[in-house]
VEXRO-610014 format. One line per field, with one value per residue (C-alpha): residue number from 1; residue in three letters; x, y negated, z. Coordinates in steps of 0.02 Angstrom, whole numbers. Example, Ala and Ser with C-alpha at 12.3 -4.5 7.8 and 13.67 -1.06 7.14 Angstrom:
<pts>
resi = c(1 | 2)
resn = c(ALA | SER)
X = c(615 | 684)
Y = c(225 | 53)
Z = c(390 | 357)
</pts>
This chain:
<pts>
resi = c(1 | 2 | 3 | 4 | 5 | 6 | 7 | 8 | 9 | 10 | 11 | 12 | 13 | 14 | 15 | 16 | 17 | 18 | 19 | 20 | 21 | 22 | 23 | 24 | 25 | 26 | 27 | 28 | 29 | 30 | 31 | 32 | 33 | 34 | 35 | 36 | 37 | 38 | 39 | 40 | 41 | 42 | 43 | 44 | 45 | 46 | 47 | 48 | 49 | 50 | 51 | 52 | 53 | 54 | 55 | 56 | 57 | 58 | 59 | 60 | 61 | 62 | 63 | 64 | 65 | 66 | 67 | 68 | 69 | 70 | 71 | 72 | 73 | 74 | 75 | 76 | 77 | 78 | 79 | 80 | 81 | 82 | 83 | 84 | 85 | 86 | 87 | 88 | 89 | 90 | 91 | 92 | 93 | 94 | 95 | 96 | 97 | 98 | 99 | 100 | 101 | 102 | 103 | 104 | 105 | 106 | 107 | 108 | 109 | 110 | 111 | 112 | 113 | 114 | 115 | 116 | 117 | 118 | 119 | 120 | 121 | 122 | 123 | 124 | 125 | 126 | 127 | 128 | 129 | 130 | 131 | 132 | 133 | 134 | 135 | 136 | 137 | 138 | 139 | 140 | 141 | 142 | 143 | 144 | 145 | 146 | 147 | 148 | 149 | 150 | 151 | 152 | 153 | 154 | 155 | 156 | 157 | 158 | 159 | 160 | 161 | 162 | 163 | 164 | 165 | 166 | 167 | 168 | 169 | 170 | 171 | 172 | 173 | 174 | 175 | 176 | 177 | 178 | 179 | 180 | 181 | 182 | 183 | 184 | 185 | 186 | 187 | 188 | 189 | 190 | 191 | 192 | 193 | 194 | 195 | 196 | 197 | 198 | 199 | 200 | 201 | 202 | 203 | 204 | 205 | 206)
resn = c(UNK | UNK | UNK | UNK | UNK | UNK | UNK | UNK | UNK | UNK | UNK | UNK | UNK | UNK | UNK | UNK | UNK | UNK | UNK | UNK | UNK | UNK | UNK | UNK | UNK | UNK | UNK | UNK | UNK | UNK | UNK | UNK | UNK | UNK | UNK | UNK | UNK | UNK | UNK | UNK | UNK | UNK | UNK | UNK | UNK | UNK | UNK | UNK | UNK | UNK | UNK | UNK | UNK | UNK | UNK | UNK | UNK | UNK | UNK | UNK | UNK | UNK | UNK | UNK | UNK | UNK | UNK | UNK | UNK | UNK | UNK | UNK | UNK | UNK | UNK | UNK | UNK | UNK | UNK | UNK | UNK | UNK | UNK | UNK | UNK | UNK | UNK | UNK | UNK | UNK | UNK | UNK | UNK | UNK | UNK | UNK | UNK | UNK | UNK | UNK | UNK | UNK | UNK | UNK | UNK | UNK | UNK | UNK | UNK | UNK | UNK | UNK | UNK | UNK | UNK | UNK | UNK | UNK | UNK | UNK | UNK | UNK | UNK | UNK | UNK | UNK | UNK | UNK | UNK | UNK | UNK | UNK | UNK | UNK | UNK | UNK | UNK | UNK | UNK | UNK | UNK | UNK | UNK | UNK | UNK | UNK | UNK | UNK | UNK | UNK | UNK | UNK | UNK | UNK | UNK | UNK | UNK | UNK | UNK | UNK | UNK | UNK | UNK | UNK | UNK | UNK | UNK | UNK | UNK | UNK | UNK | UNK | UNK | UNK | UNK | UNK | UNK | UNK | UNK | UNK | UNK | UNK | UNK | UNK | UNK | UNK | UNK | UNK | UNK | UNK | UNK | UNK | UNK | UNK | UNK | UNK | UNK | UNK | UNK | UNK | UNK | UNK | UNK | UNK | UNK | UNK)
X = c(137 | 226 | 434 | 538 | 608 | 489 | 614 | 666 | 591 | 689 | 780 | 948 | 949 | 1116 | 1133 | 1211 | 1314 | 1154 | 1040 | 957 | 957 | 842 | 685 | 651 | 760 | 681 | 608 | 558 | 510 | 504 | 452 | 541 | 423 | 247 | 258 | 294 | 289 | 373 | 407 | 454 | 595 | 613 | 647 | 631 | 483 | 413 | 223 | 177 | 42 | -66 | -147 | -239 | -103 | 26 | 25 | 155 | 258 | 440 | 622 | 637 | 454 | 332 | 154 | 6 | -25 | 140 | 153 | 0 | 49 | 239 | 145 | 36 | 166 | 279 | 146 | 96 | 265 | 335 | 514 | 465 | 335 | 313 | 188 | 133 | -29 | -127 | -88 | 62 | 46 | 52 | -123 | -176 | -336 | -392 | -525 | -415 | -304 | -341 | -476 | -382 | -234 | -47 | -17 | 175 | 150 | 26 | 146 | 280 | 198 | 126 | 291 | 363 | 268 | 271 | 461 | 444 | 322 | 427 | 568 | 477 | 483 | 310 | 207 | 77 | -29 | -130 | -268 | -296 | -355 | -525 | -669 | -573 | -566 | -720 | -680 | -579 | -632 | -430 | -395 | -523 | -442 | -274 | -331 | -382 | -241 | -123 | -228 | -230 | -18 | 16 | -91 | 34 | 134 | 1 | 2 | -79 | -227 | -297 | -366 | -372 | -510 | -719 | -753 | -817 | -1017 | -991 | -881 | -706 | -554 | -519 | -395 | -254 | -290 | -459 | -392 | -427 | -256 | -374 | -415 | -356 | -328 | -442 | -416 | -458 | -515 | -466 | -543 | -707 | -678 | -620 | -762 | -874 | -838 | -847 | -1034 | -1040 | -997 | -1082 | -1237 | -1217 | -1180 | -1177 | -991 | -932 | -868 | -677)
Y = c(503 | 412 | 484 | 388 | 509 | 531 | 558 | 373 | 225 | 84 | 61 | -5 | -145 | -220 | -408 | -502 | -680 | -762 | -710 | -799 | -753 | -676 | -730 | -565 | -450 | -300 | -244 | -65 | -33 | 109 | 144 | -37 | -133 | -25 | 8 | -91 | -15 | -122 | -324 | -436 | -517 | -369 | -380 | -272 | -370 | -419 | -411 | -269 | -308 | -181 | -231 | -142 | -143 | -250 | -385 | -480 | -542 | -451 | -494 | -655 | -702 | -747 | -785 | -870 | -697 | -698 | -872 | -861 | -696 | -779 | -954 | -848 | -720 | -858 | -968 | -796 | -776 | -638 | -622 | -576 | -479 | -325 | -298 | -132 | -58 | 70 | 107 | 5 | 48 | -145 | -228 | -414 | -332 | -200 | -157 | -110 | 43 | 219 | 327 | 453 | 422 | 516 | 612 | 607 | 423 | 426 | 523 | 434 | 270 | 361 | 415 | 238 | 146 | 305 | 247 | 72 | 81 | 186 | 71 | -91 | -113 | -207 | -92 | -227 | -186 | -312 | -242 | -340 | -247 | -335 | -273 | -187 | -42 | 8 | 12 | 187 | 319 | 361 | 205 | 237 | 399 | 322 | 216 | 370 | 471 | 330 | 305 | 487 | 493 | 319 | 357 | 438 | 265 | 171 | 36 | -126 | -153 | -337 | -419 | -614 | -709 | -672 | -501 | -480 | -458 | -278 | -235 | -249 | -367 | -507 | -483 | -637 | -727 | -783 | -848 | -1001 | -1059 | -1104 | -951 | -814 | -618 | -509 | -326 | -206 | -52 | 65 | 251 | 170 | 84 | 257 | 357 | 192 | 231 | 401 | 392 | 256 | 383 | 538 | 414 | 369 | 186 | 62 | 19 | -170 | -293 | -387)
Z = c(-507 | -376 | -401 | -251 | -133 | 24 | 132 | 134 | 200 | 123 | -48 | -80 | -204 | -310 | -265 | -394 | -356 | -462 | -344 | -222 | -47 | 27 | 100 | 217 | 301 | 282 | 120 | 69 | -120 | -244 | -431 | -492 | -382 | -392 | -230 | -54 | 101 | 222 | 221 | 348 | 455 | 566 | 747 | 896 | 945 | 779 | 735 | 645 | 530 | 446 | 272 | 136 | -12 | -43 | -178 | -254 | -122 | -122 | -38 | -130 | -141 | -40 | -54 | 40 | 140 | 206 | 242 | 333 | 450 | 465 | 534 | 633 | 725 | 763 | 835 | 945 | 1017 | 913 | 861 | 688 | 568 | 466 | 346 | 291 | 228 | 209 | 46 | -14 | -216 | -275 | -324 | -321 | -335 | -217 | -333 | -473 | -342 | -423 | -380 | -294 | -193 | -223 | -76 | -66 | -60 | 76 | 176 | 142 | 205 | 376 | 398 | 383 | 481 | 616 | 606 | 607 | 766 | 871 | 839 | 889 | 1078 | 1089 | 983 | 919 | 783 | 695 | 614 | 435 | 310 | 293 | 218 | 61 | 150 | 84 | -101 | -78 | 53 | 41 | 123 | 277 | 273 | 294 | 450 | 521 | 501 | 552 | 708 | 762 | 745 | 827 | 981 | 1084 | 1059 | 1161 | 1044 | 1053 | 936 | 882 | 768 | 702 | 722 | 694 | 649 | 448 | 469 | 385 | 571 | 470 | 562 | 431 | 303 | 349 | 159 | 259 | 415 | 515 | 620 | 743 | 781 | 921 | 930 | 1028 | 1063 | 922 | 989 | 834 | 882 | 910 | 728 | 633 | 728 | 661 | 474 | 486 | 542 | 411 | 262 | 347 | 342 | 156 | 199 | 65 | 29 | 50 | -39 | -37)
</pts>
């Protein structure tokens, strides 16, 4: 059971002399590490990227994800990125995330990324979960929620590149640089998988 205090979006870490500096400016973790629910440079302008869980990446790491979502925001225009998901319990594989989800965490990570959007004066959401969002109905369930809360924000839905051929925006670990964002239209998305799962749809693949 998840134990960090939901109340709080970000953790204060001890920095030692012998450490190196860090790599991102904004870093929100709990339970030693498990779980990430904000990374990125920050900025009141910054690209808000939303992912399916976090991996290994942290304030003084990065990793080919991040890279590619750092190369691609600045190349966009953006002062910056954020990366949060819809579940952020760490997981280099989505497939191995528990069957059922912790609720306090859930809320907790709506209620950040509620925060971190109304802060953000350009309220651009890329949509990058990819097709992982399958694997858990939790995490379809997250998407929806989050959708239904941000929409008095009018925010600014897109996604990178080609469409997946199951109807999921690509996951930024299969990018092209080449490629361009398009408008996501989210409520048409959510209202998609829920006639997916009411019609006993077969589940997809990472």
């Amino acid at each position: 059971m998840w134990s960090a205090d939901p109340s709080r979006c970000e953790r204060s870490s001890l920095v030692s002399e012998r450490d190196p500096p860090p790599l991102f400016a904004l870093c929100s973790e709990a339970d030693n590490g498990a779980v990430r629910v904000l990374l990125g440079t920050g900025g009141d302008a910054a690209l808000i990227v939303l992912g399916l869980n976090p991996s290994t990446a942290d304030q003084h790491r990065s990793d080919p994800t991040v890279r590619r979502v750092a190369a691609v925001a600045t190349g966009n225009g953006f002062n910056g990125f954020v990366l949060a998901n819809l579940y952020p319990l760490r997981a280099t594989d989505p497939r191995d995330l528990p069957q059922q989800a912790d609720p306090r965490l859930l809320a907790h990570n709506q209620h950040c990324i509620d925060a971190l959007v109304r802060a953000n004066r350009e309220r651009v959401i890329w949509a990058a979960w990819g097709e992982g969002i399958a694997l858990r109905r939790y995490l379809a369930d997250s998407l929806a929620a989050l959708a239904c809360r941000l929409r008095p924000l009018s925010c600014r839905w897109i996604h990178h590149g080609p469409i997946t051929r199951h109807g999921h925006p690509r996951h930024p670990a299969r990018l092209a640089y080449r490629w361009a964002f398009s408008p996501f239209n989210v409520q048409s998305y959510v209202e998609h998988l829920g006639r997916n799962r009411s019609a006993g749809g077969p589940g997809d693949t990472p």
